[in-house]
KOLSE-86718 format. One record per atom (N, C-alpha, C): x, y, z; atom name; residue number from 0. Coordinates in steps of 0.05 Angstrom, whole numbers, plus 32768, in hexadecimal, padded with zeros to 4 digits. Layout:
% residues N
east:north:up:a:k
X:Y:Z:CA:NUM;
...
***
This chain:
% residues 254
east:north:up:a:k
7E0F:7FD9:7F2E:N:0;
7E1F:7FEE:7F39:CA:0;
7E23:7FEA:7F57:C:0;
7E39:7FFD:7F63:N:1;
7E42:7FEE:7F7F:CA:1;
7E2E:7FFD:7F8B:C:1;
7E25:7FF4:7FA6:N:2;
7E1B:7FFC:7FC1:CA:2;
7E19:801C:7FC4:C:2;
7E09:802C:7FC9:N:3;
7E11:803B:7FDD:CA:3;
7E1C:8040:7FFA:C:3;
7E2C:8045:8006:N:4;
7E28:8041:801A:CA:4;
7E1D:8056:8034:C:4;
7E1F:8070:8027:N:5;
7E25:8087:802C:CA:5;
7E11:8097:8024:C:5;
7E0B:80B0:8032:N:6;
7E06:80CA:8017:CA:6;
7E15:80D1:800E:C:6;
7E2B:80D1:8013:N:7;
7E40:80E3:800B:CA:7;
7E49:80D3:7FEF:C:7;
7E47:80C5:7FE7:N:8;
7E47:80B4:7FCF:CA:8;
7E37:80BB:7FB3:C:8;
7E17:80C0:7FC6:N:9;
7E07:80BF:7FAF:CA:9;
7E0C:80DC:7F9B:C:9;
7E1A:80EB:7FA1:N:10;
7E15:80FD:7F86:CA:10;
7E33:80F8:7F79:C:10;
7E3D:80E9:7F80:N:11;
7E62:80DB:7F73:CA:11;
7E4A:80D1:7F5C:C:11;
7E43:80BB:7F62:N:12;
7E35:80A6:7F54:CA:12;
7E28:80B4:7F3E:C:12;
7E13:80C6:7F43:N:13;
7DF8:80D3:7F39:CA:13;
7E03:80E7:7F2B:C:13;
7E1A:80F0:7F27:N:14;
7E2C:80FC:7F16:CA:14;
7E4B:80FD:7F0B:C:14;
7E49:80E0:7F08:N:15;
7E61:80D5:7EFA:CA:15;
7E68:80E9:7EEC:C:15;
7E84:80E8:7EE6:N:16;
7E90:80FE:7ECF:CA:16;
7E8F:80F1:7EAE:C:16;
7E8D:80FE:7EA0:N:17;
7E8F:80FD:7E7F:CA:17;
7EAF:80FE:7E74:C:17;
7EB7:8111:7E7E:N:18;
7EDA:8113:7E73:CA:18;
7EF4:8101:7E8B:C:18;
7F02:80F6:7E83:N:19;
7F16:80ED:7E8F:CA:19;
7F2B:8107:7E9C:C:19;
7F3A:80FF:7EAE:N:20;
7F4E:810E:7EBB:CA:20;
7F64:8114:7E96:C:20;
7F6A:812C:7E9C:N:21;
7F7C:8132:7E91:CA:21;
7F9E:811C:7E8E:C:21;
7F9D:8112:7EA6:N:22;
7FB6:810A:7EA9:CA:22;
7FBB:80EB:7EAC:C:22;
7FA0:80DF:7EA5:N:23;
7F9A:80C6:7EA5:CA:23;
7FB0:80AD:7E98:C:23;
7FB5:80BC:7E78:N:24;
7FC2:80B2:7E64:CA:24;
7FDD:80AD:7E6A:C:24;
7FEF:80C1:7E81:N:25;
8004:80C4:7E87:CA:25;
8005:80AB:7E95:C:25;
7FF6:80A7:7EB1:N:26;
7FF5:80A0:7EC7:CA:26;
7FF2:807D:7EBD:C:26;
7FE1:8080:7EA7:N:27;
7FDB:805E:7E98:CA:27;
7FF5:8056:7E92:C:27;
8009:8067:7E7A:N:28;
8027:8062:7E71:CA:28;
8032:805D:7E7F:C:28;
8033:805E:7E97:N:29;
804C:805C:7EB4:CA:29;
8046:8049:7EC5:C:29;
802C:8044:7EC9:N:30;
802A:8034:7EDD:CA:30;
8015:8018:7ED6:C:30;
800A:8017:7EBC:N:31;
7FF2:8010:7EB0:CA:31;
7FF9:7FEE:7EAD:C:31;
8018:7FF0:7EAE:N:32;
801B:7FD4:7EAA:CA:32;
8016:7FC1:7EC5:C:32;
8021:7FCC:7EDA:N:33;
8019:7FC2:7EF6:CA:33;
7FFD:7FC8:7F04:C:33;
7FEC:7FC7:7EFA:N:34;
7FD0:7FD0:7F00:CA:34;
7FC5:7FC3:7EF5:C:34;
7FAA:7FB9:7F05:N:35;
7F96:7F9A:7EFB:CA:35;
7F87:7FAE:7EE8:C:35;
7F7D:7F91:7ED4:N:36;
7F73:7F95:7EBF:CA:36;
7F51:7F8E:7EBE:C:36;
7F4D:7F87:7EDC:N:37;
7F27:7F7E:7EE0:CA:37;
7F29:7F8A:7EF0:C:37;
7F12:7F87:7EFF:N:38;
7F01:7F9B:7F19:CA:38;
7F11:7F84:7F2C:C:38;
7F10:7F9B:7F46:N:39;
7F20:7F92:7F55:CA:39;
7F15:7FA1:7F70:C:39;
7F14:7F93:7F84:N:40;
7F09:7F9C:7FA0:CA:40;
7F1D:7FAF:7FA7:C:40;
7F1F:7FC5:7FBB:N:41;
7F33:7FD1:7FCD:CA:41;
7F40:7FC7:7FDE:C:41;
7F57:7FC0:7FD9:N:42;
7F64:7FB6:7FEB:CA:42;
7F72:7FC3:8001:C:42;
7F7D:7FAF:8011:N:43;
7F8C:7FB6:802C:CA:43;
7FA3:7FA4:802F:C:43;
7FB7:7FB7:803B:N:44;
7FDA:7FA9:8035:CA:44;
7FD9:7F8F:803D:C:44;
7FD8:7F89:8055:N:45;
7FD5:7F6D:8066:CA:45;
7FC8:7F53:8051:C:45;
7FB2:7F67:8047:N:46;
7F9E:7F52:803D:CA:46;
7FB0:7F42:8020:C:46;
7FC2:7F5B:8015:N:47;
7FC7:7F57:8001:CA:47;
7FE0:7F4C:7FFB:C:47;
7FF7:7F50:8014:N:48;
8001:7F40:8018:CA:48;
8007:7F22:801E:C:48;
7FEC:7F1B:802F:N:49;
7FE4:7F01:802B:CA:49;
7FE4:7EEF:801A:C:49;
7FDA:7EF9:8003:N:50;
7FD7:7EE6:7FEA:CA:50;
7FEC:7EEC:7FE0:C:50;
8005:7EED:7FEB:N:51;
8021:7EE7:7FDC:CA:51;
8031:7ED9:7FEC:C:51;
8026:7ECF:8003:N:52;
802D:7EBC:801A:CA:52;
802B:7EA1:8014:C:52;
8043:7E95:800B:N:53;
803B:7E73:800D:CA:53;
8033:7E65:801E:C:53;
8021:7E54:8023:N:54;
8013:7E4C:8035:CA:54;
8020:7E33:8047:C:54;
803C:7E27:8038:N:55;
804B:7E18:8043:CA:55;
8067:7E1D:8041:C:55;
8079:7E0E:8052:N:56;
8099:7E12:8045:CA:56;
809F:7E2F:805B:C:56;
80BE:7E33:805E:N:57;
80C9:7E43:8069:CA:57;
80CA:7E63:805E:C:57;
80BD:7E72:8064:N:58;
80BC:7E90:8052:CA:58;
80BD:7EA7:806E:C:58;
80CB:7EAB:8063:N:59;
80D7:7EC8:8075:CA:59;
80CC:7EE5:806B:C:59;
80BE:7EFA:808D:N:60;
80BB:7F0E:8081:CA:60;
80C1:7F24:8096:C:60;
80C3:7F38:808D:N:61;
80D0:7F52:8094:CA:61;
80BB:7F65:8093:C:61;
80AF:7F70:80B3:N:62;
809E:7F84:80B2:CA:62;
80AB:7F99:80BA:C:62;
80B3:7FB0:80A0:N:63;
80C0:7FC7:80A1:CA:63;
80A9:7FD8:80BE:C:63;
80B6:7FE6:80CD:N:64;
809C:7FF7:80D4:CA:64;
808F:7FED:80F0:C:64;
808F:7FD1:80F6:N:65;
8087:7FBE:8109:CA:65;
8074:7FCD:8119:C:65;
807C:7FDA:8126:N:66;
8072:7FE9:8142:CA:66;
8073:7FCE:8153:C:66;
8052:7FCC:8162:N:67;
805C:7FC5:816E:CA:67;
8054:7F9F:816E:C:67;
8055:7F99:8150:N:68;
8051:7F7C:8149:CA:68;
803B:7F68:8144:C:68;
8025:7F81:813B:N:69;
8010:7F7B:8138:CA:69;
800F:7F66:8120:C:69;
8020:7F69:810D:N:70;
8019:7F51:80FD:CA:70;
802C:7F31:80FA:C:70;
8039:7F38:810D:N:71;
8048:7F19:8119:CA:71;
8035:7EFF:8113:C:71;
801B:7F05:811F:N:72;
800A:7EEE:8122:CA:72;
7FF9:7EEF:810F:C:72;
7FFD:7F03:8100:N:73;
7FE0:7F03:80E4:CA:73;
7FF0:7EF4:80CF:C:73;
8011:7EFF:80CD:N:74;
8020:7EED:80BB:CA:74;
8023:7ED1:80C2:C:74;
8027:7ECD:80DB:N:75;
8033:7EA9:80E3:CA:75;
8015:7E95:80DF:C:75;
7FFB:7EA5:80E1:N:76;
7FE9:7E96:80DF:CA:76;
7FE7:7E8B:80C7:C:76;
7FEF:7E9A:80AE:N:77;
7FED:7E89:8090:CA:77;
8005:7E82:808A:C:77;
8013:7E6F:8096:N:78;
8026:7E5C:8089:CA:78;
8036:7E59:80AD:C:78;
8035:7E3F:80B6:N:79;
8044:7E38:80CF:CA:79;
8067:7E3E:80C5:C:79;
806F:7E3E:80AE:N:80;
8085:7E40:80AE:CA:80;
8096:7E56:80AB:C:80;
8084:7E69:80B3:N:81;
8088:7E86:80AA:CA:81;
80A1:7E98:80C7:C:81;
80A6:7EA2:80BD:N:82;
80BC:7EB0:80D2:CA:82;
80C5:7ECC:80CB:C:82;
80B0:7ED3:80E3:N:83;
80AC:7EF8:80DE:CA:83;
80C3:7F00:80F2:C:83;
80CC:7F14:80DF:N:84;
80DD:7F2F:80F1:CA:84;
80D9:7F4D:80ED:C:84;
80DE:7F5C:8101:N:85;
80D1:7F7D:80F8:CA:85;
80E8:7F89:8107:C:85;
80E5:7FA2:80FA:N:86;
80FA:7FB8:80FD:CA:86;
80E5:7FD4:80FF:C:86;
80F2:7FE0:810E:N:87;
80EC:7FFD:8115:CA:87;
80F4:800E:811D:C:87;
80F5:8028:811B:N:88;
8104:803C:8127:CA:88;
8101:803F:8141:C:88;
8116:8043:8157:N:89;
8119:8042:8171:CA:89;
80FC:8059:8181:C:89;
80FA:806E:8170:N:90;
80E3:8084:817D:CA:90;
80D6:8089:816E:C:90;
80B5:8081:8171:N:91;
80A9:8083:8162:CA:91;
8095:8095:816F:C:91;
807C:80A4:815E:N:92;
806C:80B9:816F:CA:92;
8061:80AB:8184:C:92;
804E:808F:8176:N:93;
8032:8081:818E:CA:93;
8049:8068:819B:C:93;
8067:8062:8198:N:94;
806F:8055:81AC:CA:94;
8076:8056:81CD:C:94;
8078:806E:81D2:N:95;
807A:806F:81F2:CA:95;
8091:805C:81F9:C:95;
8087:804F:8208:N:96;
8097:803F:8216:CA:96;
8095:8025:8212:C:96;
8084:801C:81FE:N:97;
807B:7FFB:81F7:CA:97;
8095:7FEE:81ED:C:97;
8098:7FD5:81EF:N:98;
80B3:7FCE:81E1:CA:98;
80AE:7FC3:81C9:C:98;
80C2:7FC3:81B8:N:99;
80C3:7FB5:819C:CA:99;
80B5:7FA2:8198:C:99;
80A1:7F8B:8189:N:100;
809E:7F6E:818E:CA:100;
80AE:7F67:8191:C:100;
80B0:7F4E:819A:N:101;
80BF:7F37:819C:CA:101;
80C6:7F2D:817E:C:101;
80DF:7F33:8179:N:102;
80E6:7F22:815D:CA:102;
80E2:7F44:8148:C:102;
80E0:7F57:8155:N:103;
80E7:7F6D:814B:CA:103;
8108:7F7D:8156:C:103;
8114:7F87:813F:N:104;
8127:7F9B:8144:CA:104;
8123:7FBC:8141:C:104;
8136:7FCB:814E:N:105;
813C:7FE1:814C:CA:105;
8148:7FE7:8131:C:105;
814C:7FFF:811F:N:106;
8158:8002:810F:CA:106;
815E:8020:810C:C:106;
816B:8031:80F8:N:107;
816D:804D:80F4:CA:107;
8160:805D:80DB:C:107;
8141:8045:80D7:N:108;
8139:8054:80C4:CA:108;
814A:804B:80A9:C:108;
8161:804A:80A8:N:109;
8163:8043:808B:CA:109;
8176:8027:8089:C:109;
8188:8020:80A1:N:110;
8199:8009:8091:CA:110;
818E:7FF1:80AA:C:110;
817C:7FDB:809A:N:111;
816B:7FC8:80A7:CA:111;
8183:7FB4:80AE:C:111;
8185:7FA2:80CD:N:112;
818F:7F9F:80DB:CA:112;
8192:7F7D:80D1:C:112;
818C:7F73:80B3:N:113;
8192:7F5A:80AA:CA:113;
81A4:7F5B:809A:C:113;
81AE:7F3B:8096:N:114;
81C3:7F36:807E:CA:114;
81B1:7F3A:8064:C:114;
81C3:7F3E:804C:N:115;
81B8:7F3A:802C:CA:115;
81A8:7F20:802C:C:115;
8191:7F27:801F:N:116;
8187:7F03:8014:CA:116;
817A:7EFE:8026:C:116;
8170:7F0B:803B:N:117;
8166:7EF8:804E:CA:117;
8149:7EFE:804B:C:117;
8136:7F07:8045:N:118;
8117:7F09:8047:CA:118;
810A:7F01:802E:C:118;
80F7:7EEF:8032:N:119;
80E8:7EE9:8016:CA:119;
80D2:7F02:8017:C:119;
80C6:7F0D:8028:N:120;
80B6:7F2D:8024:CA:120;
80B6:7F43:803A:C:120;
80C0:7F58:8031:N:121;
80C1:7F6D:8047:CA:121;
80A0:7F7D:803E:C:121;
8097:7F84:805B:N:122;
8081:7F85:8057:CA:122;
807D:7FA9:8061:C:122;
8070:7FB3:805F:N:123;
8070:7FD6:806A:CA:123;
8057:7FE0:805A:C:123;
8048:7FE2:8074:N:124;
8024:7FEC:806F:CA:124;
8030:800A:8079:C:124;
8028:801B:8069:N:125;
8022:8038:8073:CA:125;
8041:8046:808D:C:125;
8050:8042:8078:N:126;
806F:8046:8087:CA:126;
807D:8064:8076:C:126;
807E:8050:805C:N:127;
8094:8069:804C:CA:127;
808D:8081:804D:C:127;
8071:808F:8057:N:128;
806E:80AA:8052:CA:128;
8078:80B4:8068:C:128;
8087:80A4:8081:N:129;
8095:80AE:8093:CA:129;
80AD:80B3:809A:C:129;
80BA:809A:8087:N:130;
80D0:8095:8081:CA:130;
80E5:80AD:8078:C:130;
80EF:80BB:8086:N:131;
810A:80D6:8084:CA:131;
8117:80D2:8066:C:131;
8126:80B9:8062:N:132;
813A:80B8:804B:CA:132;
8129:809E:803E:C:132;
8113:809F:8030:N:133;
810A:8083:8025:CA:133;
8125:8076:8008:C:133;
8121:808A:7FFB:N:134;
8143:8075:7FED:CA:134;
8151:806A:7FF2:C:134;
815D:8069:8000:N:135;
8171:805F:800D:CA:135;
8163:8045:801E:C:135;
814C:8041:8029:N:136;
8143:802F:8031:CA:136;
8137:8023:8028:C:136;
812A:8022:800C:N:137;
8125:8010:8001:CA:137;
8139:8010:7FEA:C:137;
8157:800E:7FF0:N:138;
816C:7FFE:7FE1:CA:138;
8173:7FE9:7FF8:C:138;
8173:7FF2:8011:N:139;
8173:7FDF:8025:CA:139;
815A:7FC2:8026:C:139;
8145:7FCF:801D:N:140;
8135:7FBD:8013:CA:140;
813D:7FAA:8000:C:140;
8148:7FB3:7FF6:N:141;
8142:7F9D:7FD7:CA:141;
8169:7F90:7FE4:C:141;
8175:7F9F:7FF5:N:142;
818D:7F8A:7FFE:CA:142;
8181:7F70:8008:C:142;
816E:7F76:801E:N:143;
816B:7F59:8033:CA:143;
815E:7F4B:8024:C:143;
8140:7F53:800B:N:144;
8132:7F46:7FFD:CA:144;
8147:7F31:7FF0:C:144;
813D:7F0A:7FF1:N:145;
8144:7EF6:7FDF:CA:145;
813C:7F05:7FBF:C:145;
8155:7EF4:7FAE:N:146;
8146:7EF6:7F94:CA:146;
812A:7EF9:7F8E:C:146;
811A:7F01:7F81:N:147;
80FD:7EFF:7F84:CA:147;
80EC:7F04:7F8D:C:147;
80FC:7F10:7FAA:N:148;
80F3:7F12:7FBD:CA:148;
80DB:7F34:7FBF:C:148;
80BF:7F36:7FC8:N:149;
80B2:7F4E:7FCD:CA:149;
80B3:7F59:7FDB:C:149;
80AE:7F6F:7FD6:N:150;
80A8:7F93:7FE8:CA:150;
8087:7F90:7FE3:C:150;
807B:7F8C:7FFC:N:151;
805C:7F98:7FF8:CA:151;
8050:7FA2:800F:C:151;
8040:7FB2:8005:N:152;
802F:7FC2:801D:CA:152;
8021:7FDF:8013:C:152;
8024:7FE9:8028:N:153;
800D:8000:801D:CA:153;
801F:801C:8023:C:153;
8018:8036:8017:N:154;
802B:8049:8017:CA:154;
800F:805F:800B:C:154;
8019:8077:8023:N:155;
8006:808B:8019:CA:155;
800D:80A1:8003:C:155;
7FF5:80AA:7FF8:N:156;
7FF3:80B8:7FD3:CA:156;
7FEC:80D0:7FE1:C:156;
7FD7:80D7:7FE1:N:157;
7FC8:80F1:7FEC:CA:157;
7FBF:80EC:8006:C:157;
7FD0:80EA:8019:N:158;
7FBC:80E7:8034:CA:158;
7FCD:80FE:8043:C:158;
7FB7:810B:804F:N:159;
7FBE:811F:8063:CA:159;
7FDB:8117:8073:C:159;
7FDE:8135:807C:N:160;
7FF7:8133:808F:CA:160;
7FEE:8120:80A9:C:160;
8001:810C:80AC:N:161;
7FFE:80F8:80CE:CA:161;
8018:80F6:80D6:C:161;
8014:80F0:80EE:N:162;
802C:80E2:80FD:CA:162;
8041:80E9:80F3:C:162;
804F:8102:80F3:N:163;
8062:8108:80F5:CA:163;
8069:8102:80CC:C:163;
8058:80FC:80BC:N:164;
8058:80F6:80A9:CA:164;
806E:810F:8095:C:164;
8081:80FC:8081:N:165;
808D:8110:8068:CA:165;
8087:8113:8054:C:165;
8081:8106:804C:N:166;
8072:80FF:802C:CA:166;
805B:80F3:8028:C:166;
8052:80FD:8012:N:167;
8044:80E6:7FFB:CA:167;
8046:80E6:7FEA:C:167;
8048:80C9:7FDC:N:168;
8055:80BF:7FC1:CA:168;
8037:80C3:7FAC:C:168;
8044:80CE:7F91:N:169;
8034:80C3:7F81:CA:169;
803D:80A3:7F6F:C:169;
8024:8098:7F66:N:170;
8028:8080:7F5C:CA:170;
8043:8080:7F49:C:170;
803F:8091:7F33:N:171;
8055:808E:7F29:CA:171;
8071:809A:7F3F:C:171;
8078:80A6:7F4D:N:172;
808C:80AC:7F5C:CA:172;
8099:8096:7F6A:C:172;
807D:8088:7F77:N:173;
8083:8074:7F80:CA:173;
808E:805E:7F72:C:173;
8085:8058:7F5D:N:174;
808C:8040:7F48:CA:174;
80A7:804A:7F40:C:174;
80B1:805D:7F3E:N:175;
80C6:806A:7F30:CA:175;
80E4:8065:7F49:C:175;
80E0:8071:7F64:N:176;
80F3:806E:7F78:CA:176;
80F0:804C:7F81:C:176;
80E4:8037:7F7B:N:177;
80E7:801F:7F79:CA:177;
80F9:8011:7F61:C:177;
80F0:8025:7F4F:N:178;
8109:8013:7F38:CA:178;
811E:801A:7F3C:C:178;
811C:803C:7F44:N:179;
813E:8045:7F4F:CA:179;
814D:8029:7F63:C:179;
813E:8028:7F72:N:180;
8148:800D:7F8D:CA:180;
814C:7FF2:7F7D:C:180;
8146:7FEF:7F6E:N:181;
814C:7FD5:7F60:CA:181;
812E:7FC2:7F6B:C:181;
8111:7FD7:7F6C:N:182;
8104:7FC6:7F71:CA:182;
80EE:7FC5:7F57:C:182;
80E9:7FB8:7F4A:N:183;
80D2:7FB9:7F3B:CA:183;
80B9:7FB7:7F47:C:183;
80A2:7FCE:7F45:N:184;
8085:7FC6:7F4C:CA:184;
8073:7FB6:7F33:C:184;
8066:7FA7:7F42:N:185;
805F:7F92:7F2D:CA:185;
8037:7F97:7F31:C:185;
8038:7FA2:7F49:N:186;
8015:7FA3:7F4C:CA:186;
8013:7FC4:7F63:C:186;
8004:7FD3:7F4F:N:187;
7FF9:7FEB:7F66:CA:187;
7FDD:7FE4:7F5D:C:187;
7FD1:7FFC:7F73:N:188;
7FB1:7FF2:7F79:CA:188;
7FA9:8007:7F92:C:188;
7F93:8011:7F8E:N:189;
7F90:8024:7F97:CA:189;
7F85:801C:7FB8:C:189;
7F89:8023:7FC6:N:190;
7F7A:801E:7FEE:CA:190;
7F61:8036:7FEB:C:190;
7F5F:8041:8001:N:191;
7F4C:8056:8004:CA:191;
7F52:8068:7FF6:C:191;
7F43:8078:7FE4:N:192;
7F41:808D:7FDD:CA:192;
7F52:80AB:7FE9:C:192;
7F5C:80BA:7FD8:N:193;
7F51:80CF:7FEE:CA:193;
7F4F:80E3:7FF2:C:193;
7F2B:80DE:7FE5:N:194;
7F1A:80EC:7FED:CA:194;
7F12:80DF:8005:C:194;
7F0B:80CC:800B:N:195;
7F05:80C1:8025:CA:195;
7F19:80C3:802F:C:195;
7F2F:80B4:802F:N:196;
7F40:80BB:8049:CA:196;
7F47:80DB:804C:C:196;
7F45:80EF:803B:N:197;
7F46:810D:804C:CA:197;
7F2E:8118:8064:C:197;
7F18:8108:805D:N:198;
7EFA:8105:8068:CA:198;
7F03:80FF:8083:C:198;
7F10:80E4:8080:N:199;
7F18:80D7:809F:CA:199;
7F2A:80E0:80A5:C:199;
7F3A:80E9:80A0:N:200;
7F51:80F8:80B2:CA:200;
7F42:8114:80C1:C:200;
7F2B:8118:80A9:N:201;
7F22:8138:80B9:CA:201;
7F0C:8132:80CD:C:201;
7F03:8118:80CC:N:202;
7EF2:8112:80E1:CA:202;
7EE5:80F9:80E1:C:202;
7EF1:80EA:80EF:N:203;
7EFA:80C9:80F4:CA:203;
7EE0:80BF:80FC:C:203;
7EC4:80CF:80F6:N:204;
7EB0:80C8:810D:CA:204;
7EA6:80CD:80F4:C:204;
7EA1:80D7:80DF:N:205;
7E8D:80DE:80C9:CA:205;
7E7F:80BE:80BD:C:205;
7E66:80C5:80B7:N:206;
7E63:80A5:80AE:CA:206;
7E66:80A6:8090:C:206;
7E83:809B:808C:N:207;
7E8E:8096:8071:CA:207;
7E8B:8075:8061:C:207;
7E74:805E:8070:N:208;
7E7E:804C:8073:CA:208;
7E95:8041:8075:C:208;
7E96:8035:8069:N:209;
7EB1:8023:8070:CA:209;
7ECF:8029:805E:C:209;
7ED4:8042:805D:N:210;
7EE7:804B:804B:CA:210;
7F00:8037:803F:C:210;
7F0B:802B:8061:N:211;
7F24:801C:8057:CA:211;
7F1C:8003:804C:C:211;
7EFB:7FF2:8040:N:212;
7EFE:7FE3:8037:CA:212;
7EEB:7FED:8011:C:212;
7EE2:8001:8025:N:213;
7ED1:800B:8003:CA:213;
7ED1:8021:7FFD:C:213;
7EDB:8035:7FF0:N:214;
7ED9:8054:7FF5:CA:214;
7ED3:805E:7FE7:C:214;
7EC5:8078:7FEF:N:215;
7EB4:8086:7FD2:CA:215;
7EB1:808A:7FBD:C:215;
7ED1:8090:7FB5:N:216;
7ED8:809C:7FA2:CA:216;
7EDF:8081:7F91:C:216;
7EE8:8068:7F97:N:217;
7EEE:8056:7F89:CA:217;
7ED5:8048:7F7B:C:217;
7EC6:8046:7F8E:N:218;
7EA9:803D:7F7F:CA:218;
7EA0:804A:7F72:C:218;
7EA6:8067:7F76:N:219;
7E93:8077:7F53:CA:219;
7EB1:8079:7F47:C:219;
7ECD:806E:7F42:N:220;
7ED5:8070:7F2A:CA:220;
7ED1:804A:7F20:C:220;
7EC2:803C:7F3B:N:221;
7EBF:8019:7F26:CA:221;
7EA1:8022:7F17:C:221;
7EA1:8031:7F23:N:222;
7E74:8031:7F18:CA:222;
7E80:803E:7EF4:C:222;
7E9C:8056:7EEE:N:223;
7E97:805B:7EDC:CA:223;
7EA2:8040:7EC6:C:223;
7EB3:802F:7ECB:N:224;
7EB7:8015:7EC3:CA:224;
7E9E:8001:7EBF:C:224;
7E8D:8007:7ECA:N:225;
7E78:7FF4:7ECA:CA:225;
7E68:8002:7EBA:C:225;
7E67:801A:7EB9:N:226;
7E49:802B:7EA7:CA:226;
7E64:802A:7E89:C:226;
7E72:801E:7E87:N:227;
7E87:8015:7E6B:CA:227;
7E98:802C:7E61:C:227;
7E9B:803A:7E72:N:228;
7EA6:8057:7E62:CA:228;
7EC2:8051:7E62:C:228;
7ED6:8046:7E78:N:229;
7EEB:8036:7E6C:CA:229;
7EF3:801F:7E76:C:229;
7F07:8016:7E73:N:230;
7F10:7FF7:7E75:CA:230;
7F23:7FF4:7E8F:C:230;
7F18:7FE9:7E9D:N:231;
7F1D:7FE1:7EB8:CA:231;
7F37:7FEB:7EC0:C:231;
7F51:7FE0:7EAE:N:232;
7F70:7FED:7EAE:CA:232;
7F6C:8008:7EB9:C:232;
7F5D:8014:7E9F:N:233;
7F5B:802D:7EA6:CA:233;
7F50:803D:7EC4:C:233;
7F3D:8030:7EC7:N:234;
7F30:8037:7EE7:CA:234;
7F3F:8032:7EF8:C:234;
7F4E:8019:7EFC:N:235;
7F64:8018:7F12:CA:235;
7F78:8021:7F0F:C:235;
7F84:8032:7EF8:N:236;
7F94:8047:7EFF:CA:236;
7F8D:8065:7F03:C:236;
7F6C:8060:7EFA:N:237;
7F67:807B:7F05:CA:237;
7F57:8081:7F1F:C:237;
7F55:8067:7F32:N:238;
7F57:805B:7F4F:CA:238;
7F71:8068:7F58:C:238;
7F8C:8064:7F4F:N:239;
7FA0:8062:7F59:CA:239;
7FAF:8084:7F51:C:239;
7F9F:808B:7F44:N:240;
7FA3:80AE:7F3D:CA:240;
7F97:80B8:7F54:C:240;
7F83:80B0:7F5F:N:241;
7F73:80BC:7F78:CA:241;
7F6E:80AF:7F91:C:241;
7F88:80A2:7F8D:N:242;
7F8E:8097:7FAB:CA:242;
7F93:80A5:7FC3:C:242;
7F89:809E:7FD2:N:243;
7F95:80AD:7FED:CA:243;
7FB0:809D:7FFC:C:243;
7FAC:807A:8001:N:244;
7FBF:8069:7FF9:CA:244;
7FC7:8051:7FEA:C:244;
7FDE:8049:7FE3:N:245;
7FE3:8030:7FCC:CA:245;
7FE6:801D:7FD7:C:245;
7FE3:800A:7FD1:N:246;
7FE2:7FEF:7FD1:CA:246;
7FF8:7FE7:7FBA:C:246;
800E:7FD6:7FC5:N:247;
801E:7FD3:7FB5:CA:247;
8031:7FB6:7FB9:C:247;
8041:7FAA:7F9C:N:248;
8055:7F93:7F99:CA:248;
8068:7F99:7F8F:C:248;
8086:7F99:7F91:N:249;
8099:7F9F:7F8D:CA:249;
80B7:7F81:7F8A:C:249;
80B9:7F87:7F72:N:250;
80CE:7F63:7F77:CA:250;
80E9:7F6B:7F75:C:250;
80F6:7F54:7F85:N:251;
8113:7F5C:7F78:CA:251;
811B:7F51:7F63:C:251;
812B:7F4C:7F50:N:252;
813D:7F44:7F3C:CA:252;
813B:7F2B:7F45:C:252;
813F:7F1E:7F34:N:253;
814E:7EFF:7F46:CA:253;
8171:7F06:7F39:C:253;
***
């Protein structure tokens, strides 16, 4: 069984539940096909976008959201041939006065400032719940995306009101306004909890260990996969029922 890391853990653990969510069955039908079928660590967008990075050859990517270009150099480090560009809205709350990166544009929120065809992955960690008109922008998405081309990153479920935040998607909502766009999701997966992330939003100083890589609530629904009560599928969509954010892949058509 996993670690404690916490107290705040030990009575999750020490009183696992007997009955499943009511709404489990639904949430499996809809989304059950894009959801891993073994135990699976918590992931994080960056991380998870990586391993869809070819490690050679010319591949183009698109950081919806940019700010202010923090992942320029996390993307160009795995593959020299790589050629990042980012887009962002001209006023943002924590921009002030910083300028765009370098090799970042301005945009209006919904119609991205490339030709059709041009990105092999547009990337957007923790964007769309801020996003004014998200429809419309991710049909813009899936314009610039190549054939084949992915949507991945992370998008908040239940996480408190932030930054000027509009929404939060549920999994199926989410999977649902992607097919609208002509995007298929092909992998969700649950990030932090949230129960932990409402913890850390209410007090960023609590010792939660390490929420954004292990979080409470995810390890007592793997402990109930491990004590056999159900089958892994099942746990990671009922990870992704009690998400706070998703972790997600999205393709285009070819």
């Amino acid at each position: 069984m996993n670690d404690r890391p916490n107290d705040f853990l030990t009575p999750l653990l020490d009183n696992l539940p007997t009955a499943e969510n009511p709404h489990l069955d639904e949430l499996v039908a809809s989304i059950g096909d894009c959801v891993p079928d073994h135990a699976t660590t918590q992931l994080e967008a960056f991380e998870h976008a990586a391993t869809l990075v070819p490690r050679t050859g010319e591949f183009r990517v698109l950081d919806l959201g940019s700010g202010f270009g923090t992942t320029k150099a996390q993307f160009e480090t795995l593959n020299p041939g790589l050629r990042w560009n980012g887009v962002d809205i001209a006023r943002r709350w924590d921009r002030r006065d910083r300028p765009l990166a370098r090799a970042s544009r301005k945009y209006n929120g919904v119609r991205i400032p490339f030709r059709r065809n041009t990105f092999d992955m547009v990337f957007s960690k923790q964007v769309f719940e801020h996003v004014r008109h998200p429809e419309p922008l991710l049909r813009d998405i899936r314009r610039v995306l190549k054939p084949g081309g992915v949507f991945v990153g992370s998008v908040s479920c239940m996480e408190p009101f932030h930054m000027a935040s509009m929404f939060c998607f549920s999994p199926h909502g989410w999977k649902t306004i992607n097919a609208d766009a002509g995007l298929k999701v092909t992998f969700l997966a649950s990030g932090i909890d949230a129960l932990s992330l409402g913890l850390w939003h209410f007090n960023r100083d609590a010792r939660q260990g390490r929420p954004f890589k292990n979080s409470n609530l995810n390890i007592a629904i793997d402990a109930l996969a491990e004590r056999g009560d159900m089958d892994w599928r099942r746990a990671n969509v009922l990870k992704v029922l009690h998400a706070g954010q998703m972790i997600f892949t999205a393709q285009k058509a070819y």
